[in-house]
C-alpha positions in Angstrom: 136.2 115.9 177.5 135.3 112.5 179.4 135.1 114.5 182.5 132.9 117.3 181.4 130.1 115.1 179.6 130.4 112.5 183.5 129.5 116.6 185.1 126.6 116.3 182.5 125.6 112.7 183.1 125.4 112.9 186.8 123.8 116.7 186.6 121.1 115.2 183.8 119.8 112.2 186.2 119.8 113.9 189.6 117.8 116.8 188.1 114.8 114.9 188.8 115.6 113.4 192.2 117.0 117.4 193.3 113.5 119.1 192.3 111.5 117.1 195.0 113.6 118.5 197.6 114.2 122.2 196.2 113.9 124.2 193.6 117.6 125.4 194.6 118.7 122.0 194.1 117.4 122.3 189.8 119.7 125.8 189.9 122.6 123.5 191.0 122.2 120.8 188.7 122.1 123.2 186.2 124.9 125.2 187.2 126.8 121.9 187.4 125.7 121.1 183.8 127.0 124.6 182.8 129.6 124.2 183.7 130.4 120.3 182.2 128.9 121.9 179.4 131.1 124.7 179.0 134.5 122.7 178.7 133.4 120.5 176.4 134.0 122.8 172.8 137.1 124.0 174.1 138.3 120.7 174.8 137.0 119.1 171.4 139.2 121.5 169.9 141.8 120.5 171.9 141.0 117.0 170.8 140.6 117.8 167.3 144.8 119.4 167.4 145.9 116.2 168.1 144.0 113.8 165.8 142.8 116.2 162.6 145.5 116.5 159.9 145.3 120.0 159.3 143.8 119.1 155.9 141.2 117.3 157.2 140.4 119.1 160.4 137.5 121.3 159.2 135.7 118.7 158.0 136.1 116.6 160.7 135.1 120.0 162.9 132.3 120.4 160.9 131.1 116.9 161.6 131.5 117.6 165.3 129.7 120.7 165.2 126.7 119.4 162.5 126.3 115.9 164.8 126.2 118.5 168.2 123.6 120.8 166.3 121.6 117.2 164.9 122.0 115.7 168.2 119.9 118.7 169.9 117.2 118.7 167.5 116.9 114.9 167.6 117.0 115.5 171.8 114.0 118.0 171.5 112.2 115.6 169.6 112.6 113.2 172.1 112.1 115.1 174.9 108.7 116.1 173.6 107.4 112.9 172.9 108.7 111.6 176.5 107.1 114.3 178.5 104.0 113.6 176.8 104.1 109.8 177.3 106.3 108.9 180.0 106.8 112.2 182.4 109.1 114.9 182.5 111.7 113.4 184.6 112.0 110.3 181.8 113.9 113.4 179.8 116.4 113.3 182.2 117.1 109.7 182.8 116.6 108.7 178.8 119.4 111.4 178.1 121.5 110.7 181.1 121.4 107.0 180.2 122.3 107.7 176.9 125.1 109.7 178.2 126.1 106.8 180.7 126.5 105.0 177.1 128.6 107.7 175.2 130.9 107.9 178.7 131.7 103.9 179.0 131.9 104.1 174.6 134.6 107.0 175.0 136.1 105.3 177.8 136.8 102.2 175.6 137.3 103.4 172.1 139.4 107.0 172.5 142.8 108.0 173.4 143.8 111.5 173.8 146.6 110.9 171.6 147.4 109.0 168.0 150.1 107.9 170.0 148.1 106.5 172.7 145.8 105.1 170.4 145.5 100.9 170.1 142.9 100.8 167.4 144.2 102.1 164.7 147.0 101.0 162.4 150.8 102.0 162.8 150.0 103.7 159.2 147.3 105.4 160.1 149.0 106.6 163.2 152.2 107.8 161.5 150.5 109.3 159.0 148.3 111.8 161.8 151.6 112.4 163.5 153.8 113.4 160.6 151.2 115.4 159.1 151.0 117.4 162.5 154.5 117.8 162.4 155.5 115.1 165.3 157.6 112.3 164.9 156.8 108.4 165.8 157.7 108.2 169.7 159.2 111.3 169.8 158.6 114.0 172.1 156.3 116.9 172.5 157.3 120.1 171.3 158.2 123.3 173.8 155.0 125.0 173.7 154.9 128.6 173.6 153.4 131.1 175.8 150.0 132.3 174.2 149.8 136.0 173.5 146.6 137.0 175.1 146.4 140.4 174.6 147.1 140.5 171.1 144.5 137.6 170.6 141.7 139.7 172.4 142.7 143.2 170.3 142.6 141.2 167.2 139.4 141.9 164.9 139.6 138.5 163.4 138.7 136.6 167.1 136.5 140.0 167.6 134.7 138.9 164.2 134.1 135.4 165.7 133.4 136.5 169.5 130.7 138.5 168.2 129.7 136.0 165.3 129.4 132.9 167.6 127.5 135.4 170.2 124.8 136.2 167.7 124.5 132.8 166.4 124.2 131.4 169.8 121.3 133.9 170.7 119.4 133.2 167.3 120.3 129.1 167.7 118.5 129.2 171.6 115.7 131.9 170.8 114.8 129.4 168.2 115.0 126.4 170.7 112.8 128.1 173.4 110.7 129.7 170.8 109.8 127.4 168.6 107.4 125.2 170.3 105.4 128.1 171.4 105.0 129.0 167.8 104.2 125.5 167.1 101.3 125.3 169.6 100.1 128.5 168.6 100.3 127.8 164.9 98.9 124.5 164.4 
């Protein structure tokens, strides 16, 4: 997760410096952000296994999907009333600053295990390993192979693929949209 939001961060404040010397140079940065971007979920969730007793982990995925949804509203905000005042390219350095802060946070406060984890007590700890089925110090369990083809025939992730699909389209049309509707409605 550190490593895909440092993509992001690096991507975010070179955009600026990259369009003065080419337009092709924006379609990189982007890429590059696409593709930081695109390992983050998957590795949340990943992160979420390890900490989230299972009767607590869809709040605490809710959380991380509410503050990701609150977080891009509040950065639209943001980014309006920096373009207007400041200059497009602030955008990019105010959220890539930011970032710089989240990175250097993570890097002091999270572990990718409960096991790795200082900061919290050897109750607490115990009590998010047992209730994951581990055992204090012990070791990993084997981990078995993942049956891809029956998880891509299954309706169930076929419901969701398609779900999260159409949610994404309405959640971005709405992004991009909106402001034009804004300027034309007001």
């Amino acid at each position: 997760m550190f490593f895909s939001v440092t993509i992001n961060v690096v991507c975010t404040l070179l955009t600026p410096v990259m369009a003065q010397a080419h337009y092709a140079a924006v379609v990189v940065m982007r890429v590059g952000e696409g593709i930081g971007g695109g390992v983050t979920f998957p590795a949340m969730h990943v992160l979420l296994s390890k900490w989230a007793p299972p009767a607590e982990r869809s709040v605490m995925s809710a959380l991380v999907y509410a503050g990701t949804s609150l977080g891009t509203v509040i950065s639209i905000l943001t980014a309006g009333v920096l373009t207007a005042n400041v200059g497009w390219e602030s955008v990019f350095y105010v959220m890539g600053g930011l970032s710089c802060i989240w990175c250097v946070l993570w890097i002091l406060l999270v572990q990718d295990t409960p096991q790795q984890q200082s900061l919290i007590s050897a109750e607490e700890r115990q009590m998010i390993v047992t209730s994951l089925g581990g055992k204090e110090g012990g070791h990993a369990q084997k981990k078995l192979p993942v049956p891809w083809r029956a998880v891509l025939k299954s309706p169930a992730f076929l419901s969701i693929l398609v779900a999260h699909a159409c949610s994404n389209w309405g959640w971005y049309m709405l992004l991009i949209e909106l402001p034009f509707y804004m300027q034309q409605h007001t």
